[in-house]
C-alpha positions in Angstrom: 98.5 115.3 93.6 96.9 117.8 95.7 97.8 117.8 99.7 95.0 119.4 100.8 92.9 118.0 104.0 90.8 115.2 103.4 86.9 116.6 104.0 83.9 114.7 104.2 80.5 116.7 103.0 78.7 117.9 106.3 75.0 117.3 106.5 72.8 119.0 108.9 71.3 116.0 111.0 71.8 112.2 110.1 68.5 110.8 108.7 66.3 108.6 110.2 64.9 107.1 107.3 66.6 104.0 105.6 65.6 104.8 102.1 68.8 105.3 100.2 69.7 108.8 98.8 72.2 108.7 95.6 75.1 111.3 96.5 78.6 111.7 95.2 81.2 112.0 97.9 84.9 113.0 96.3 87.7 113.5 98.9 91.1 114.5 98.4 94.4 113.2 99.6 95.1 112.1 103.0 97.5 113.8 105.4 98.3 111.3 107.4 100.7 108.3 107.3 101.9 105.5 109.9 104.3 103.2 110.1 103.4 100.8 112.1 103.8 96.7 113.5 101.1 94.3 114.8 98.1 96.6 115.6 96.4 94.9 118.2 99.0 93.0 119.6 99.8 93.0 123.7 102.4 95.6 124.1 103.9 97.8 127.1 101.4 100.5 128.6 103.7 103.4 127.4 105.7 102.3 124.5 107.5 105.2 122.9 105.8 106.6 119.5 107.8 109.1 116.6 106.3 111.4 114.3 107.7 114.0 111.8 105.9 116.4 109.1 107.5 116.2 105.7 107.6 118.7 103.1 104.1 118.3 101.7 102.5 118.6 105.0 102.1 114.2 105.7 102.2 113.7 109.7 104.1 110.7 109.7 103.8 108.1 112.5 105.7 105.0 113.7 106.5 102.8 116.8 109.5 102.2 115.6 112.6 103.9 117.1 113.9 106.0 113.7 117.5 105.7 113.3 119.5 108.9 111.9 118.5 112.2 112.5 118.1 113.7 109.1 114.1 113.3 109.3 113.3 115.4 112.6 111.5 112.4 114.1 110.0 113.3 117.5 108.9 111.4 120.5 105.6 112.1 121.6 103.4 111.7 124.5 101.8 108.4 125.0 99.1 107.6 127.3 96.8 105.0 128.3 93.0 104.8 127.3 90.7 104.5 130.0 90.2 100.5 130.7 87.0 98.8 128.9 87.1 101.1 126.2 87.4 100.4 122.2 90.7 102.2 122.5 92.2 99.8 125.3 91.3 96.5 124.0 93.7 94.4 122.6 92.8 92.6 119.1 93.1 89.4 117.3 93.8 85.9 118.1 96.7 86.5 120.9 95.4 85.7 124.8 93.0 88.3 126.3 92.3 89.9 122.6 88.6 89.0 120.8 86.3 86.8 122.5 85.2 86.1 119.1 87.7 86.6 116.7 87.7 86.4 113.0 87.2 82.9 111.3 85.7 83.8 108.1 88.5 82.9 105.6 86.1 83.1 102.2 87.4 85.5 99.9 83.5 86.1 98.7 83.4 87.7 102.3 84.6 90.9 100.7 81.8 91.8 98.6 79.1 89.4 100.5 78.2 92.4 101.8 78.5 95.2 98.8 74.4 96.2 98.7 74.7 97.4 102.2 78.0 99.2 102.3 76.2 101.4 99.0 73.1 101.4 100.7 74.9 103.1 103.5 76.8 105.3 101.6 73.7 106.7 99.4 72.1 107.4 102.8 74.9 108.9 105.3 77.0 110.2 102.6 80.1 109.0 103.6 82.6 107.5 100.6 82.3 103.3 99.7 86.1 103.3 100.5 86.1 104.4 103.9 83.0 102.1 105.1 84.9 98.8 103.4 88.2 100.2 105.2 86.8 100.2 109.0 85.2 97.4 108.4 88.5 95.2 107.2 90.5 96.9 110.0 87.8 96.4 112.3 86.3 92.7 111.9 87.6 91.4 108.5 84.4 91.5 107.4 83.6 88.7 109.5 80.3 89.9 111.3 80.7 87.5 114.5 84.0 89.1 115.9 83.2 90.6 119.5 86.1 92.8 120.9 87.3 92.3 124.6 85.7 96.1 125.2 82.4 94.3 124.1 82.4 95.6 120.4 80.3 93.7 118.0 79.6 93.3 115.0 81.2 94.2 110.9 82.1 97.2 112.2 82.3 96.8 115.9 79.4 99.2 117.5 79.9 99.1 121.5 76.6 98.7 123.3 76.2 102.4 123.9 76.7 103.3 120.5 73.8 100.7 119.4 71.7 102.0 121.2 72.8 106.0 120.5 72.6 105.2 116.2 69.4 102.8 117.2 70.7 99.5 115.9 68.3 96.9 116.0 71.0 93.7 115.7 73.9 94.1 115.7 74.6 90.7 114.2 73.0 91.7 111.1 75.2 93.0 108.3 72.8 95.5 107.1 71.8 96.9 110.4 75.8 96.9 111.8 76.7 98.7 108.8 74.4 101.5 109.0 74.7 102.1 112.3 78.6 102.5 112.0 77.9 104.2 108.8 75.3 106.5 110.2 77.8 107.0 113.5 81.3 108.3 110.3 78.6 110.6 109.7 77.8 112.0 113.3 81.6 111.7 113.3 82.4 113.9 110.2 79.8 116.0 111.1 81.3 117.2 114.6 84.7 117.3 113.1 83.9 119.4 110.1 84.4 116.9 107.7 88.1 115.7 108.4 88.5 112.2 107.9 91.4 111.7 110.0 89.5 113.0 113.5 86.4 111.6 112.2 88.5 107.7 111.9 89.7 108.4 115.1 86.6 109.5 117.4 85.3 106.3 115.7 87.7 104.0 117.7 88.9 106.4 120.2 85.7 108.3 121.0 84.9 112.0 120.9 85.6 112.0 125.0 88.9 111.0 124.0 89.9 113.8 121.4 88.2 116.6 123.0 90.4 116.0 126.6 93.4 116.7 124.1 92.1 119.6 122.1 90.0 117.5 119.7 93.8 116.2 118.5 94.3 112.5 117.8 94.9 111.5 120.9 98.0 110.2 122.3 97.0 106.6 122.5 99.0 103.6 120.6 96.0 101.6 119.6 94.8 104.3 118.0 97.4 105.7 116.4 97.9 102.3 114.4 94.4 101.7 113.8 94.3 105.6 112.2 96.9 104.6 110.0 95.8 101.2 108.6 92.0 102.6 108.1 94.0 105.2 106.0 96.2 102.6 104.0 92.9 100.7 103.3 91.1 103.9 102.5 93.5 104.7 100.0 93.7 101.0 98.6 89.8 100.7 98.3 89.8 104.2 96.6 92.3 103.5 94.2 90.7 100.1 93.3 87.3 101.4 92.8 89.0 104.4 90.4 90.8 101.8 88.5 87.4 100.2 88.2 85.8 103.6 87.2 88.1 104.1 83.9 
């Protein structure tokens, strides 16, 4: 399988129209793995985080103190996100995480929600698999969940970026979804189509990459979240290519 860098298709200037535009969007492989324990759990400000490149270019990533030396692990810089922000919040059920959490347990939740997620995609061109992804990472596909920073929604939109990608509820599936649809886009855009920036501006913010040389920045939060939005990615894409044959 090709290692090239994943690319998303570029378009000029997101639409403001909702009609739905029928586009392809094939990506290749991703370059970038983690390794890594209880995303959103309460952890210490600067715990330590490894990475190493292996042969076919993967950026590897773990909290997880490697043992051996045979693999070149590194430790790198870790810093705090600013407080308030998507980036600093801690998720789930544990004490100070959601003030909503996820309670939606159906399995139907998965595909309640399918005519939107294509609607989306037609429209911002951005791939099925990657919308579904951020939106199990980011709410479970339960569309109550509100963060601790104040994130809302399927696919958590803070208050600023509602009003930037001109969401009208952000309660409603359909609206929530395009607006964090239309936002990958923006994203992808800026980045020149790579997927891994572009999933990371989506929870870090572009403020966050550009004060590190528009790298991922050296956050823990988002570090995990980058690498279970590309696990999913890659589980959703396989699925739907399974479902293709």
């Amino acid at each position: 399988m090709s290692r090239r860098p994943h690319r998303l298709r570029a378009r000029s200037r997101p639409r403001r129209s909702r009609a739905p535009v029928v586009v392809g969007a094939a990506l290749g492989a991703v370059l970038v793995a983690a390794v890594v324990v209880g995303l959103y759990r309460p952890r210490p400000a600067h715990a330590d985080i490894y990475t190493y490149t292996d042969a076919d270019g993967v950026v590897h990533f773990t909290n997880i103190k490697p043992r051996g030396r045979d693999k070149g692990w590194k430790k790198i810089l870790v810093e705090d996100p600013d407080r308030g922000t998507k980036a600093a919040a801690a998720r789930g059920r544990c004490p100070r995480c959601d003030v909503v959490p996820a309670r939606d347990r159906s399995p139907d939740r998965y595909h309640r929600y399918d005519a939107f997620i294509l609607e989306a995609a037609a429209l911002y061109r951005i791939p099925v698999p990657l919308i579904r992804a951020v939106i199990h990472v980011e709410s479970d596909y339960d569309p109550r969940v509100v963060s601790s920073a104040g994130a809302r929604g399927l696919m958590q939109l803070m208050p600023s970026v509602e009003q930037d990608m001109r969401v009208g509820n952000v309660y409603d599936p359909r609206d929530n979804i395009l607006g964090g649809t239309r936002l990958l886009r923006v994203l992808a855009n800026k980045y020149d189509g790579d997927l891994v920036l572009t999933i990371a501006a989506y929870h870090a913010g572009a403020g966050s990459l550009a004060r590190y040389g528009n790298q991922v920045p050296p956050f823990v939060n988002t570090r995990k979240y980058l690498g279970m939005v590309l696990a999913r990615y890659e589980t959703y894409k396989a699925a739907a290519e399974r479902g293709a044959r």
